[in-house]
Each structure stands twice: as structure tokens, then as C-alpha cells.
N, C-alpha and C positions, 0 to 999 in steps of 0.2 A: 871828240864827237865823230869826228872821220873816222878812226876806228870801228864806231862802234854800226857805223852804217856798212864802213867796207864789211865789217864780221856779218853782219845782215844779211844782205845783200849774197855776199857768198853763202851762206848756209842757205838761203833759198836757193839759188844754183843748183846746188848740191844734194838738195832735196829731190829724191826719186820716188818717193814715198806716193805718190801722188801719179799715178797711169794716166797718161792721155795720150794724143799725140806728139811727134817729137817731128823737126824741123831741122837740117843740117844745118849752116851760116851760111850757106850758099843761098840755096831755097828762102830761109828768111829774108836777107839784105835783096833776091829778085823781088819778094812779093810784096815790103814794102815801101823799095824804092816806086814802084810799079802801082801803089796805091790798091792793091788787094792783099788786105792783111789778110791773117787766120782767124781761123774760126775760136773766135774767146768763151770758152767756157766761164763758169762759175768764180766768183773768189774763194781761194782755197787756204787763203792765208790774209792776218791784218797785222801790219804794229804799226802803234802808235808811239810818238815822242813829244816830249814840249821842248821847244827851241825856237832861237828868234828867227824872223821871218830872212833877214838878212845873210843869218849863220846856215838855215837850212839850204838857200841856194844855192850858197859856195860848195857843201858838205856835198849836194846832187851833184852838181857841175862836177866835182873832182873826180867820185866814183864813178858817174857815167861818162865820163872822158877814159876811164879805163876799158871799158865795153867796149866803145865805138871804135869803129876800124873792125873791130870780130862780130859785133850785133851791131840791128840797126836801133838807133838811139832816136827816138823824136821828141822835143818840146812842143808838149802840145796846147797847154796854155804861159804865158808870159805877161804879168801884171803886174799891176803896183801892192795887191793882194794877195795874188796867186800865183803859183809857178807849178805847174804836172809836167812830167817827165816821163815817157815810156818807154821801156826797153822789150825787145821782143828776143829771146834766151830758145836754145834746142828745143825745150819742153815748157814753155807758158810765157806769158807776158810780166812784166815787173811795172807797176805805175809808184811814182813816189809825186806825194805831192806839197808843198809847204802853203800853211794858209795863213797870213800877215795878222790878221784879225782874230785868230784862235792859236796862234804861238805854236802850230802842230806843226809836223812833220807825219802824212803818213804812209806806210810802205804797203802796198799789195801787189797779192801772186795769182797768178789766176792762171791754168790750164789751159790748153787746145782742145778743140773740140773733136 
């Protein structure tokens, strides 16, 4: 399943298909260490997965430990239910989210504004 998140996960990256604004790692990691994110546009991407609520934390945890240090990584919910995880990438935001009660995992891309 890590695989299949890391292959995700990168092909959204990778994904230029999608025009918006772009962001260097510098400029990201000031503005939300600094509490002024960017401007989110739309969601421009969804996948969904079934998995346990247990497995999917590990699966985020491991991927976005590879991010972090180059982008800035935030949890932004952490529960006995729920776990969101945002990552903020050159060109758009990545949220993944695991929800205990719906067995889901799911991943979205969403642009600059």
C-alpha cells in the first residue's frame, strides 16, 4: 500500500497539466512556517482508497516524512477517527485524509490561486 500511495502522490507532483501558480521551497516553507498560506484554488484531483484506519496513518506518516525537510508538511487534524495531512508542493496543495469510521483514505490536489 505504500507503494501505491508513494506512485500517487508522485504522479500528482508530476502533474503539470493543471496551470496555476507555482511556489519555489523557499517561498512555501516562509509562508507556512509564517502562517500565510497560498491562495487554494479548486480541487483538481480526488482518489479514493479503502484501508484501515490504522494502516492509512502509517502509509501518510511514511510518505510525507519523505516531503518534509523540501515542503512544508502540516497535520492538521489528529484523532481517534481522523487524521488530515497537508502538504504544500511548487504548484498546489496535496491533503490526504484517513477516516476510522469509513475505512477511506483520501487523497486530494488542489492548485494556487
Amino acid at each position: 500500500m505504500k507503494k501505491i500511495l508513494l506512485a500517487v502522490l508522485l504522479a500528482i507532483l508530476a502533474t503539470s497539466a493543471y496551470a496555476g501558480k507555482t511556489y519555489t521551497q523557499s517561498q512555501l516553507n516562509h509562508m507556512v512556517n509564517s502562517g500565510h498560506y497560498p491562495d487554494q484554488g479548486s480541487v483538481i484531483n480526488t482518489q479514493t482508497k479503502s484501508i484501515s484506519y490504522s494502516a492509512c496513518k502509517v502509509e501518510v506518516e511514511n510518505v510525507m516524512s519523505q516531503l518534509r525537510g523540501s515542503y512544508p508538511v502540516k497535520i492538521i487534524v489528529n484523532t481517534n477517527i481522523l487524521y488530515t495531512v497537508k502538504a504544500w508542493t511548487n504548484d498546489g496543495a496535496i491533503t490526504v485524509s484517513c477516516s476510522g469510521p469509513d475505512h477511506k483514505m483520501v487523497i486530494t490536489q488542489a492548485t494556487y490561486r
